[in-house]
Structure formats: structure tokens, C-alpha cells
N, C-alpha and C positions, 0 to 999 in steps of 0.2 A: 346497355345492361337492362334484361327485365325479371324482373325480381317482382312479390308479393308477398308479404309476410302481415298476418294479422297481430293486434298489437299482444294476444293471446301467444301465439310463434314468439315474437320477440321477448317477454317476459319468461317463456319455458327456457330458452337460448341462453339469455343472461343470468338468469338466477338472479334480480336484485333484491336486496338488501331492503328497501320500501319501496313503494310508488307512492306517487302524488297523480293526481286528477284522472282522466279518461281520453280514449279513443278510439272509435266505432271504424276510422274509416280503414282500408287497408295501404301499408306502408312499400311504397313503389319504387322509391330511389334514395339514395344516401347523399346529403351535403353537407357543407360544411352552415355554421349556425347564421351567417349571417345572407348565404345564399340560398338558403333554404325554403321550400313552400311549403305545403298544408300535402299531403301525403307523402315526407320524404322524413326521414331519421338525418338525429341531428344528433354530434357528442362535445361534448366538454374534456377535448385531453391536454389543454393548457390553459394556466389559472391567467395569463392573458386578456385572454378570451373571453373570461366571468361577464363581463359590461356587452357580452352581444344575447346574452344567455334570455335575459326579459323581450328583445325586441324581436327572436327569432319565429320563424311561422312555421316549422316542424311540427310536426303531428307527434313526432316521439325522440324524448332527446335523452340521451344517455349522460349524466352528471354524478360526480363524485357523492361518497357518502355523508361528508357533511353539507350539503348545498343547501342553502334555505328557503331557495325563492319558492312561490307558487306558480307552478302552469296557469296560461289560460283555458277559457273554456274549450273544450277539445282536444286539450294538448295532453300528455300523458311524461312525465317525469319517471324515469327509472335511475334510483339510486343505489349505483353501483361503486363496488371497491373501485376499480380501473375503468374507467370508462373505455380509452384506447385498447384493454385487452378484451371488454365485452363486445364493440364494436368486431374487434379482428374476428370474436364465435361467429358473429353474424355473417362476414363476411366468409369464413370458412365453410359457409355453407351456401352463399353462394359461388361460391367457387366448384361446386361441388357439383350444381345445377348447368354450369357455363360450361365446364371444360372434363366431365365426363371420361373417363378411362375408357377406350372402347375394349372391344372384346378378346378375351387374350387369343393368342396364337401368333402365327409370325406372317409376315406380310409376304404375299406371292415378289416382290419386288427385293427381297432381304437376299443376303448370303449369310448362312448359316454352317458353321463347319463342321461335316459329319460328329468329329470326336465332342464338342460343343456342346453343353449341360443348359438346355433349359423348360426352367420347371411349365409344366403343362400353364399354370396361371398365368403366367408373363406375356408380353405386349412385344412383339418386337415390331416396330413400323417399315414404312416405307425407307427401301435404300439402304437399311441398316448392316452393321459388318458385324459378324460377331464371329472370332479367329477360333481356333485349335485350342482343345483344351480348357477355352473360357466355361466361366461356370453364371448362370443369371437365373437370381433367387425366385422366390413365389411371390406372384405378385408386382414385379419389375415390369416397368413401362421405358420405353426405349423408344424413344416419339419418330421421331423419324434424322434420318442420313446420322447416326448413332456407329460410331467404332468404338468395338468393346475388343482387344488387344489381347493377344497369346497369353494363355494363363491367368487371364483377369478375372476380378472376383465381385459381382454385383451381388449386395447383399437386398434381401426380402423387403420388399414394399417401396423400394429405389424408383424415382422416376429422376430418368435422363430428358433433357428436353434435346429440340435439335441443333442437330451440327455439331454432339460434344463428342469428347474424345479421353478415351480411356485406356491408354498403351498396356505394355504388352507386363503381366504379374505386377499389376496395379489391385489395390482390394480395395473396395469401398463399403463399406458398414452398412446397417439395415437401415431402412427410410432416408438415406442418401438422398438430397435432390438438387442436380446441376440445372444452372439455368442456362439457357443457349451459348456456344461456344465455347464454350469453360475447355480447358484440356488439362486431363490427369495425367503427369508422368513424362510430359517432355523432358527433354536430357537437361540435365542443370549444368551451369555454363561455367565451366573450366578446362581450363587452356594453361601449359607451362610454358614459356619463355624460353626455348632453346636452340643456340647457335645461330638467332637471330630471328627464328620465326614461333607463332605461337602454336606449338602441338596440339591437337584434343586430347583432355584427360575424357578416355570412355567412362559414361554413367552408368552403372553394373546393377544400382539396388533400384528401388519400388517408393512406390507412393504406398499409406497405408490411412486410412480414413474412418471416424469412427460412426458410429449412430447417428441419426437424426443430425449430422452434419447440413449446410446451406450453403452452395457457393454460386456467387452473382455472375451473370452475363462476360463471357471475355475473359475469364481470373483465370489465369495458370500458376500450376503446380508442380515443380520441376520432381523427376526421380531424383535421387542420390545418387552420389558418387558411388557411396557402399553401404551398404544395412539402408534403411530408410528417409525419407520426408513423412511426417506424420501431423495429424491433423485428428484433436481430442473430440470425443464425446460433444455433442450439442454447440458445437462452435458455430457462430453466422458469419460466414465471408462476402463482402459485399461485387459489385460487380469490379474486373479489372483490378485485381490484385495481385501481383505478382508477389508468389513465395518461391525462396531460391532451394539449391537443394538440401538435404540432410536439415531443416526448418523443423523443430519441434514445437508444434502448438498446443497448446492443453487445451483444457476442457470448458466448454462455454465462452471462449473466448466472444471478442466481437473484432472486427478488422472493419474498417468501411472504406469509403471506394478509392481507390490507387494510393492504395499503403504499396509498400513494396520493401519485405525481408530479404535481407543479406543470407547469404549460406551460412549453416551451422551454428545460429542463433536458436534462442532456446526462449518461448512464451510459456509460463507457467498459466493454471486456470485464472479465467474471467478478466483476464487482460481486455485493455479496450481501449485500441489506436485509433485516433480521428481520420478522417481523409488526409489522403496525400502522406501522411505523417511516413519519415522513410528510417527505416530501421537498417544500422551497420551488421557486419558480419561476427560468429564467432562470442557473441554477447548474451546476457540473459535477464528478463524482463520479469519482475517479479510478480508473484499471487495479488492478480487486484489490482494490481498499477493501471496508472489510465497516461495515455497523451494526446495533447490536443492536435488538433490540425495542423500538417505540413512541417510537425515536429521533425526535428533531426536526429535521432539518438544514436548515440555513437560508443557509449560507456553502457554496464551492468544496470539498472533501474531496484534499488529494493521495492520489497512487497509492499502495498500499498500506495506505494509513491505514485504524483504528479507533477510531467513535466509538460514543458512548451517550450518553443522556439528553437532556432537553431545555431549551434548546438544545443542538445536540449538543456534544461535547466530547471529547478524547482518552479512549478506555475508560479507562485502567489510573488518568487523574484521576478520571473520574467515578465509578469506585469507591472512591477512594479519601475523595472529597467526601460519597459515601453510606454510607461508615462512619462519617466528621466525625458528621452531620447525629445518627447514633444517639446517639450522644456528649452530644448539646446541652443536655438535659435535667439530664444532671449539673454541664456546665459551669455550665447559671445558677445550680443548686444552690452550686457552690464559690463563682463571685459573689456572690451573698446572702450567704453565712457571711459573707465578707470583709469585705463592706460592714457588717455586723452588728461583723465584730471589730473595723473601724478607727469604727466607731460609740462604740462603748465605750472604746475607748484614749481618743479625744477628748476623750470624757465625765471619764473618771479624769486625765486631764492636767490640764483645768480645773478 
């Protein structure tokens, strides 16, 4: 990574809140506080952490708004609301510097299909497929080996990375951005049971995806059976997620990586399932609810609620049931004495 930001760049970037002390030199690389040397940015985004904050050799460290310590000489203090979300400005700009959008137009290598809507702005790369009738917004970068599907709908400032897949009257919202392999709109998996074998039920409807959606490396999307799979406003899906079909996700949701929704389950906004956590079919997860890791949820979830374990269950019980469980081993210990002592009284009575 080569990067240069003066400490002047970095203060315009973050907008903090104060500084404390100075720094002349130019800031070259980011680490973390305790691996850090004398031209690198350093941040405080866990209070963990506090006790590496004085020993660190960062030239510029990014700390919460009430932090007290003093820098040393050279070092430069910027006190900021979020440290982790000032860092992400800085980093969004170099991301900006690394990985550059080249220049629109469509790649000698692409197949394009006559009827095929795309706006003069747009990036299609190498190898890209883009069918009949598709339509790709202004602005849309289509990285390369990209199939965009019969009737599909890439909305404005969309980047696809490569190898993803976007079947056939699939819609994706403005600033969409799939990260490698992702696939929109595969058939979602139903099968009826007859006369001894499992039939396909054909998948008729569409994916439907909204703005500034995020979906991680590998994570499929099943179409529907009928009418929709849909996926709200500003949701972040992490890598290898599988959503089943007819899945309604609301808005800003969070999923992280190998959650995996049952068909025709229903997540209201700002939901936020931990890894692995596996969601049943046919259920609805309320406004705000959170579950932790490798959760099983199998039942309705109300709004705000936290669960854990599996099946799931209010957190603050399931912790408290995973303390019981350590316990258990003593407990049969106290039972056996018992039964050993009313053993022996028995014995001495008779």
C-alpha cells in the first residue's frame, strides 16, 4: 500500500473535534497502536486498547473524544467522535487512489446484446455478459467475467466485482456493490414430494435489491418462487450468506458471514444476526433484534429482542444456562456422595 497524507490531509479528512500536539512528517502507512512506527497512523477503536495508547510510536493516532493522555513530542492526537469511522474517511480515500474505476466504455472482450441499455458512463470489463433487454445505470462498473441476465436492472454508481452473477429480471438499486462471486437470483430450492420422487417447483419471481446495499464474497440470493426475494435500503451482507427464496430483509439490516435464511422469513430493519447464526423458514424477526453467533432461531423473535443458542432463547438466559451446564459435573459429584451417604445411614439403621 503507498499512501502519503500530510498531517494537514488527515485533520481536513476527519474533521476532529481537538488536536493535541504536532506533526511535520508525512504519514505513509496505517497500523495498529502497538505495531506501529513514526510515519504510520494509528487509532483507538477499542477501549481495550487504552493501556497501548501512551507506548505507541505513530506519528498520528486517531482517539475518542474524551481521551486525556498527552502525545509525545511529534506525535499528533486527533480527537475524534468515532475513531473507526474517521479512520474508514481516510481509508476511503485511499481506496480511491489503489483501485481507480477505469474509463467507461465496454471492453473489446464483453458481449453486449444489441437490445442492451448501457448508459455511455458505465465500465463493462473484460469477458462480461450483459443479455437482452438488460438495462446498466450511469456510472456502473462491471469489473470483469460479470453476467448481467434478461431484463436485469443495474442501478447508477453499481460496482460489480468479478465473477458475479445477476440472472435474468433481477434489479439491483443505485450504489449496489457485490463483492466477487456473489450470485443474484439463483432458483430458490423447492421440490414437492410426489409419487415417490422430488419434483422441481419452478422459480418464476426476481431478486429485488435496494440502494447502497453490500453483499460479501460467495453470498447467494435465491429468486422466488413468486412475486419477490428482497433485500432493504442500506443492508451490509457479509461474505457466504445464503438467503432462501421469497426472504424479506429490511432496511440497514446487518447479516455476517454464513448466516443462512430459511424461505419466506421475514427481517424487519436493523436486524443483526451473528455469524453462522441459522435462521428457520416462514418466521419474522423483529425491528432491532440482534442474535448472537451460530444462533438457531426457529420461532418469531419480538422487536428488540436478544437471543443465543440453539434453539434460540433469550441471551441473558442462555448465558446463564451455559454457566448451569459448567456446573454439572460437580453437581453429579454432590449426588453420588449423597446417595453414598443415605447409602450408609440405611445400612447403620438396619
Amino acid at each position: 500500500m503507498q499512501v502519503s497524507f500530510s498531517a494537514q490531509e488527515i485533520i481536513e479528512i476527519v474533521r476532529p473535534k481537538a488536536t493535541k500536539g504536532g506533526c511535520e512528517s508525512a504519514v505513509e502507512g496505517i497500523a495498529a497502536l502497538a505495531d506501529a512506527k513514526p510515519g504510520d497512523l494509528s487509532f483507538l477503536g477499542n477501549a481495550k486498547y487504552k493501556v497501548e495508547v501512551p507506548g505507541t510510536a505513530a506519528s498520528v493516532v486517531l482517539l475518542p473524544a474524551e481521551y486525556f493522555g498527552e502525545p509525545k513530542p511529534g506525535q499528533l492526537f486527533l480527537l475524534v467522535e468515532n475513531p473507526s469511522a474517521a479512520l474508514a474517511r481516510i481509508c476511503g480515500r485511499i481506496e480511491q487512489a489503489l483501485w481507480p474505476k477505469p474509463s467507461p466504455g465496454v471492453h473489446a472482450s464483453a458481449v453486449v446484446a444489441a437490445d442492451a441499455a448501457v448508459d455511455p458512463s458505465a465500465t463493462v470489463g473484460p469477458l462480461c455478459v450483459v443479455e437482452s433487454g438488460a438495462m446498466i445505470g450511469a456510472g456502473v462498473h462491471l469489473q470483469a467475467q460479470v453476467f448481467v441476465g434478461r431484463q436485469a436492472r443495474i442501478g447508477a454508481g453499481s460496482w460489480l466485482m468479478a465473477g458475479t452473477v445477476v440472472a435474468a429480471e433481477c434489479v439491483l438499486g443505485n450504489r449496489v456493490r457485490l463483492q466477487p462471486g456473489v450470485v443474484i437470483g439463483s432458483d430458490g430450492f423447492g421440490y414437492e414430494f410426489v409419487q415417490g420422487r422430488h419434483e422441481k417447483v419452478p422459480q418464476v419471481g426476481h431478486v429485488l435489491i435496494g440502494d447502497d446495499v453490500e453483499i460479501g464474497a460467495n453470498s447467494t440470493l435465491d429468486r422466488a418462487r413468486f412475486s419477490r426475494t428482497s433485500i432493504g435500503e442500506g443492508t451490509k451482507i457479509d461474505n457466504l450468506v445464503q438467503i432462501a427464496h421469497n426472504v424479506t430483509v429490511g432496511r440497514h439490516c446487518l447479516l455476517c458471514s454464513q448466516v443462512g435464511i430459511s424461505g419466506s422469513t421475514r427481517l424487519e430493519d436493523y436486524v443483526v444476526l451473528g455469524g453462522q447464526a441459522g435462521v428457520g423458514g416462514h418466521i419474522t424477526l423483529g425491528k432491532g433484534m440482534k442474535a448472537g453467533g451460530q444462533a438457531g432461531i426457529t420461532s418469531d423473535v419480538a422487536p428488540g429482542g436478544f437471543v443465543n443458542g440453539t434453539p434460540a432463547i433469550p441471551y441473558l438466559l442462555e448465558r446463564k444456562i451455559a454457566v448451569l451446564q459448567q456446573r454439572l459435573p460437580d453437581l453429579f459429584k454432590r449426588v453420588d456422595a449423597l446417595e453414598a451417604q443415605w447409602a450408609d445411614a440405611k445400612k447403620s439403621s438396619s
